[in-house]
C-alpha positions in Angstrom: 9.1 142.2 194.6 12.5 143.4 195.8 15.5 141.6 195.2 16.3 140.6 198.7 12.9 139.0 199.4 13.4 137.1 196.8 17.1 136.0 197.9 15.4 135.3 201.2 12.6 133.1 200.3 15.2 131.4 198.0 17.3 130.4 201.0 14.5 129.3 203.1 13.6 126.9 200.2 16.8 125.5 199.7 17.1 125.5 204.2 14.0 123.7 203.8 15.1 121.0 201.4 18.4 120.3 203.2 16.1 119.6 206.1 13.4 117.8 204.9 16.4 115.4 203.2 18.2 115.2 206.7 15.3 114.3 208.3 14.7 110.9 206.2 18.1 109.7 205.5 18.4 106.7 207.6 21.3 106.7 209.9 21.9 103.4 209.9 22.6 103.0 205.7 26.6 103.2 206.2 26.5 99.7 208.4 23.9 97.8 206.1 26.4 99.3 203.4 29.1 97.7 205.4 27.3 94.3 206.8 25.5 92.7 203.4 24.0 90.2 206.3 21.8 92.4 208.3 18.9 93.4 207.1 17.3 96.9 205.9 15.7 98.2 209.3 17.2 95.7 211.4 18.8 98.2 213.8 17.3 100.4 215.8 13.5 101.4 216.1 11.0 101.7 213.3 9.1 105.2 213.8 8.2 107.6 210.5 9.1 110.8 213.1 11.5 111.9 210.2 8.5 111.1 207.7 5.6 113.4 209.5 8.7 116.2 209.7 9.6 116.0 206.4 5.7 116.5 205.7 5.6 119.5 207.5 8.6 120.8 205.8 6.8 120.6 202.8 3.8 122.0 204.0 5.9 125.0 205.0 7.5 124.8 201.3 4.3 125.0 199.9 2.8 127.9 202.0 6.3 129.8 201.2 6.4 129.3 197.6 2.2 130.1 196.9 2.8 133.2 198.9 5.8 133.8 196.7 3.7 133.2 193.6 0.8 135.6 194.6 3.1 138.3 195.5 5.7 138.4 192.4 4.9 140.5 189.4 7.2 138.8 187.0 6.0 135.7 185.0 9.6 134.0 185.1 9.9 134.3 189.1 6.3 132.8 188.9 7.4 129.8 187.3 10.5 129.4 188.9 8.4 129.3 192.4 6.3 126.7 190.5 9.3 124.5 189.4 10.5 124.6 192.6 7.4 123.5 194.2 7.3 120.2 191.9 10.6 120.0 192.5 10.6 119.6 196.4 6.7 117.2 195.7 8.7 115.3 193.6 11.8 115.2 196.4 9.4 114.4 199.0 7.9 111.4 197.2 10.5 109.6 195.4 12.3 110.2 198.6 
């Protein structure tokens, strides 16, 4: 696989992580950070959009990375695309 592909599906993973993160952080963690009294979740409404979103940003990471893996010749890109599919399960979860 040529170089730039790979560059390419490299930048889409890490696009896709920076997403995936921005779409769970809570906006309100600097205040309850700031206000010990309020509770988590007190402020403003309660919907797991940025959950199902961050979801989908995985599905696409997964879809990405398999086509990645079935493409590549090399063993070591193989189980780089591997790692970096724990990596973003792992991200996703703990998350």
């Amino acid at each position: 696989m040529r170089i730039f592909i790979r560059v390419i599906l490299f930048l889409f993973y890490l696009l896709c992580m920076v997403a995936m993160y921005l779409s769970m952080v809570d906006k309100y963690d600097v205040i309850y950070d700031m206000e010990p009294t309020l509770s988590q979740d007190s402020l403003g409404h309660n919907s797991n959009n940025g959950a199902v979103f961050g979801g989908l940003i995985l599905l696409l990471i997964f879809m990405s990375q398999m086509l990645f893996f079935y493409f590549e010749q090399s063993k070591k890109w193989r189980w780089a695309a591997v790692v970096m599919t724990v990596l973003a399960f792992l991200f996703f979860f703990i998350r």
